[in-house]
N, C-alpha and C positions, 0 to 999 in steps of 0.2 A: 504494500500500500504506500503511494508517494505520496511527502508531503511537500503541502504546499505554501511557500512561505509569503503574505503582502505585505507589503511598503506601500507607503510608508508607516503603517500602523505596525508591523513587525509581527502581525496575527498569523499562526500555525493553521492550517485547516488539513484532517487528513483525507485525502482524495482517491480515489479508483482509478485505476489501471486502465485505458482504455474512454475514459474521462475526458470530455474538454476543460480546459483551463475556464471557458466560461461556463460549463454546470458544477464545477467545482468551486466556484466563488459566489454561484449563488445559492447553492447547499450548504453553502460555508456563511450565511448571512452576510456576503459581502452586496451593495444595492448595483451593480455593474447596470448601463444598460446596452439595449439589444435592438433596435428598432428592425432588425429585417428577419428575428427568430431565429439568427443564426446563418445567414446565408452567405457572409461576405461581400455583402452589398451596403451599409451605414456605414463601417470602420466605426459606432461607436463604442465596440469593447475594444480599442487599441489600447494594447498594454506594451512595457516594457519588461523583456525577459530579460532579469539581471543576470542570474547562475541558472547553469542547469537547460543550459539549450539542446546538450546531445540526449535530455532525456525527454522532451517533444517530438512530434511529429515533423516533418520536415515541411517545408511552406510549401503549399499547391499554387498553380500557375493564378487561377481565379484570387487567392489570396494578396498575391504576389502584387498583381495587376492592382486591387485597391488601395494597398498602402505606396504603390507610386502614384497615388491621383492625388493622395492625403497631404498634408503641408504638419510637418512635425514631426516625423517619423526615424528615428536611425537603423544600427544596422542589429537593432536589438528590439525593432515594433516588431511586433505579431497583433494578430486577431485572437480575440480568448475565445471565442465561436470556433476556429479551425486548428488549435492548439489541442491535439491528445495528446494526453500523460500517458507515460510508460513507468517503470518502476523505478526512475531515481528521482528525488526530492531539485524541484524548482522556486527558483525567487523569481517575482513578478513585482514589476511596481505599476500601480493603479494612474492613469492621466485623468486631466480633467476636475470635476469640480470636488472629486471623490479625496484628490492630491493637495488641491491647489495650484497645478499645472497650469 
């Protein structure tokens, strides 16, 4: 079971294997939002993956495509909608108003 760590609150949540990073933070009482249910189409779950990138999924082309349309983004944004957890523990930090980003 990986856990999952957010920034900036420094909050543990433990997460499923096979899990998105976004049903894991909303299982986790984190308020993330989602406006397109997941599809890779709002960019509004962009996160920042601090640690723990080789235990993700690896970015899909559809993915890829939204956060070059996005303004903010480095070479550590992901979507929590397309982000699966595998079994090692990731740091994520939250953008937005969640941050103070």
């Amino acid at each position: 079971m990986p856990q999952l760590t957010v920034l900036p609150a420094n909050k543990v949540i433990d997460a499923a294997a096979g899990q998105t990073i976004l049903q894991a933070l909303l299982a986790g009482g984190e308020a993330l939002q989602s406006k397109c249910d997941g599809q890779a189409k709002c960019g509004a779950c962009h996160i920042f993956v601090k640690e723990g990138r080789k235990g993700i999924s690896r970015i899909s082309p559809t993915e890829n495509a939204k956060l070059d349309s996005m303004v903010g983004v480095s070479s550590k944004s992901r979507l929590a909608c397309q982000c699966v957890l595998g079994e090692e523990p990731v740091t994520v930090e939250l953008l937005g108003a969640l941050s103070g980003f």
